[in-house]
FITORVEX-80925 format. One record per residue (C-alpha): x, y, z. Coordinates in steps of 0.5 Angstrom, whole numbers, plus 500, padded with zeros to 3 digits. Layout:
REM residues N
XYZ;...
This chain:
REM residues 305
500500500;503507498;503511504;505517501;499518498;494514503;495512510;493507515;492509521;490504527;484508530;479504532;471506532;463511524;454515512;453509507;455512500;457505497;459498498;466495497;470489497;477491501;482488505;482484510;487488514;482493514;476490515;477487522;479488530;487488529;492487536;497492538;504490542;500491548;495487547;490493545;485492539;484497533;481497527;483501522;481507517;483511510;486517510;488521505;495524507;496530509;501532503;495529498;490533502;494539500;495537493;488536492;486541496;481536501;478537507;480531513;476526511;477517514;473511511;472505514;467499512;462497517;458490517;451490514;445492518;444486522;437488523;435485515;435478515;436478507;444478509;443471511;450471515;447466521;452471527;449477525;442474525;444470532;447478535;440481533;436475537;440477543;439484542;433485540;431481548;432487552;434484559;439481555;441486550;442491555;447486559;451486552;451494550;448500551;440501551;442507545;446502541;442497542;436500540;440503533;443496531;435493533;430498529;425497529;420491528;423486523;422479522;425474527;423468523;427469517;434471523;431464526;432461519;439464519;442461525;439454524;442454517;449456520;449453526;456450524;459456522;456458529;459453533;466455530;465462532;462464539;467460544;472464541;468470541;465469547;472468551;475474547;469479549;467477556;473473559;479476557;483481560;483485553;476484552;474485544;470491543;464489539;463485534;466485527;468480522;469479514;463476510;464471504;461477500;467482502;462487501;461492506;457499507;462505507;462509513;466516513;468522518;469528515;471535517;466540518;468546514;467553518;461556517;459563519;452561519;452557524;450559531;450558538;445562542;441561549;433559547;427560551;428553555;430553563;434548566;433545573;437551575;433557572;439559568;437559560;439553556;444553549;441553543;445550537;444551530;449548526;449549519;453545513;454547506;454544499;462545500;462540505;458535501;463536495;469535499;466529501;464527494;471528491;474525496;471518495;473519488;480519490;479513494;475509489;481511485;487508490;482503491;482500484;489503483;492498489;487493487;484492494;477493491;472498488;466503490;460501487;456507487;449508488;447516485;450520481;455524484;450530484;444525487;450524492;452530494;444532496;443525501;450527504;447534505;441530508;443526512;449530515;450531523;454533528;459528531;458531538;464534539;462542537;467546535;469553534;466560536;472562540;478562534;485561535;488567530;494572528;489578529;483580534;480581525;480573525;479570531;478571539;485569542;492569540;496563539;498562546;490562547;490568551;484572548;486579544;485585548;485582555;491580558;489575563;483573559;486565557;481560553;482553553;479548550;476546543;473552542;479556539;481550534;480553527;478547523;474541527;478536524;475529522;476525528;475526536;478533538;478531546;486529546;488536542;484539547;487537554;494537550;492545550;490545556;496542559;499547554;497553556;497552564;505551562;505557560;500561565;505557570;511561567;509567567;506567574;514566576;517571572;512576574;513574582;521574580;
């Protein structure tokens, strides 16, 4: 794999664009030297990103619906007949994901076909699992594995390009406290879905260019630009407001994240990044924070020298 023009990083953790065969190495839990498990996404370089003028976007196949018996996988089919027992789904993952994994009503006896057409296959994998996910000292964080198909949905983070437009503001609710709850209006633009049109473009292209696999696409890349319009939303991680910047014309604090025009005014925090990123912005945030109170700490001992 030409890491100079994607990398693969060993990142673990997610709208459906397309299916794709892709390799193994991708598609499934790998263990890191201390015994950790990882999975890993697509990431176009950076020096590509720059080349192409991209946002930061990561892909990762995902296994399909185990709510649509039609996969006839007799695993997934035997999962959905776990979760969807509520005493016992809860047991094995949150009552949020479990509900998103169940849907809604669909037909138990096409699973049950499912599992008593793969009881051997069923039989080869759940010791295994079972001891990998409950008894280990290094539990397997879910469920993942290839299919005999090898096709897969396609999932993506994508970055959020900056958007005056977006608001925050205090509505008219209250909370427990009396005090005015935040309101958020967030807002995205057909450059965001470009940016994420072209960057599976890319993608398509290293894929059928290494011969790992291909994307199969299901709209024309206008129809698909529309439906990542539809269905984006945020990665609760809002970011922003509050901008680091050279000057107090284009943000809110200077690079040491001490607001302009106030000198012992600091702001810390996710807030103050200029761009959001496609991936969990809490480690950046806390290093700035570590950061900034290096260097309050400095100063705090050259003014009492």
């Amino acid at each position: 794999m030409d890491d100079t023009i994607w990398d693969i990083f060993q990142v673990i953790s997610p709208t459906f664009v397309s299916t794709t065969p892709v390799s193994t190495r991708v598609s499934t839990f790998f263990r890191a030297p201390d015994g950790a498990y990882g999975r890993r996404r697509l990431t176009a370089s950076g020096a590509f990103q720059t080349k192409e003028n991209l946002t930061n976007i990561s892909f990762w196949p995902k296994l399909p619906a185990m709510s649509d018996p039609s996969h006839r996988d007799p695993i997934l089919s035997l999962a959905y007949l776990a979760l969807s027992f509520p005493p016992l789904g809860r047991a094995l993952m949150s009552e949020s994901l479990r509900r998103i994994n169940v849907g809604e009503g669909t037909d138990r006896l096409a699973h049950m076909l499912n599992v008593l057409r793969g009881i051997p296959a069923i039989t080869r994998f759940l010791p295994a699992f079972v001891h990998r996910r409950m008894l280990s000292k290094r539990r397997l964080p879910g469920l993942h594995m290839c299919n005999g198909a090898r096709r897969y949905p396609l999932h993506y983070h994508a970055e959020h390009l900056p958007n005056a437009n977006s608001r925050v503001y205090l509505s008219k609710d209250r909370d427990a406290l009396g005090l005015r709850k935040v309101a958020l209006d967030l807002r995205f633009s057909s450059a965001d879905a470009q940016a994420v049109v072209r960057t599976h473009q890319h993608l398509g292209d290293w894929l059928k260019g290494t011969g790992l696999g291909e994307l199969i696409w299901h709209d024309t890349p206008a129809q698909t630009e529309a439906k990542v319009l539809e269905f984006a939303g945020d990665g609760v991680h809002q970011i922003g407001t509050a901008r680091m910047a050279a000057s107090a014309r284009e943000g809110v604090v200077d690079r040491n994240c001490r607001a302009f025009g106030c000198d012992n005014l600091f702001l810390a925090g996710s807030a103050v990044f200029p761009t959001s990123g496609q991936a969990n912005p809490t480690l950046s945030a806390i290093a700035l924070a570590v950061r900034l109170a290096r260097q309050i700490a400095v100063e705090a001992a050259t003014h009492t020298a």
